[in-house]
C-alpha positions in Angstrom: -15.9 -16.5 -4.2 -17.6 -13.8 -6.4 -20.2 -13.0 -4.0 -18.0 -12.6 -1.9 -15.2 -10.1 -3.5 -19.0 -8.2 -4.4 -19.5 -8.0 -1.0 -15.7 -6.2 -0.3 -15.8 -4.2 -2.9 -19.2 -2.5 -1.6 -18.0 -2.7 1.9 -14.8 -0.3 0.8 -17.6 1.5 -1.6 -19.8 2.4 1.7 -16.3 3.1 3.3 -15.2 5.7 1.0 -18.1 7.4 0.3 -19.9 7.0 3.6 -19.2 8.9 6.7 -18.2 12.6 8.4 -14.7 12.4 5.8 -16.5 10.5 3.1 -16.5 11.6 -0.4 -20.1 11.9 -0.4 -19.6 14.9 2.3 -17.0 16.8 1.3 -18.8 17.3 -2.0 -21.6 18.7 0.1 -19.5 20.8 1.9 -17.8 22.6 -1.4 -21.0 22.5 -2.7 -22.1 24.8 0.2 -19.0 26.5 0.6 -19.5 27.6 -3.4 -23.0 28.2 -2.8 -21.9 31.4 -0.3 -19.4 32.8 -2.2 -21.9 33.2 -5.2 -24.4 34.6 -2.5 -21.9 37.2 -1.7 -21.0 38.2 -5.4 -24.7 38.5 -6.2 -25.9 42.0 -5.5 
């Protein structure tokens, strides 16, 4: 029974954080989006 609420919970981990809309992404994509702005403002 353990193994297998480990194995949901890693599942919904992969889920969340995986993907095009994961979490994993859209940190990437700020990342970037931050990264040009300071590009700009940097003479």
């Amino acid at each position: 029974m353990t193994v297998m609420l480990i194995m949901v919970v890693i599942v919904i981990y992969n889920n969340v954080v995986g993907g095009n809309t994961g979490t994993r992404m859209q940190v990437n994509n700020g990342g970037a989006r931050i990264n040009g702005t300071i590009e700009r403002i940097d003479p």
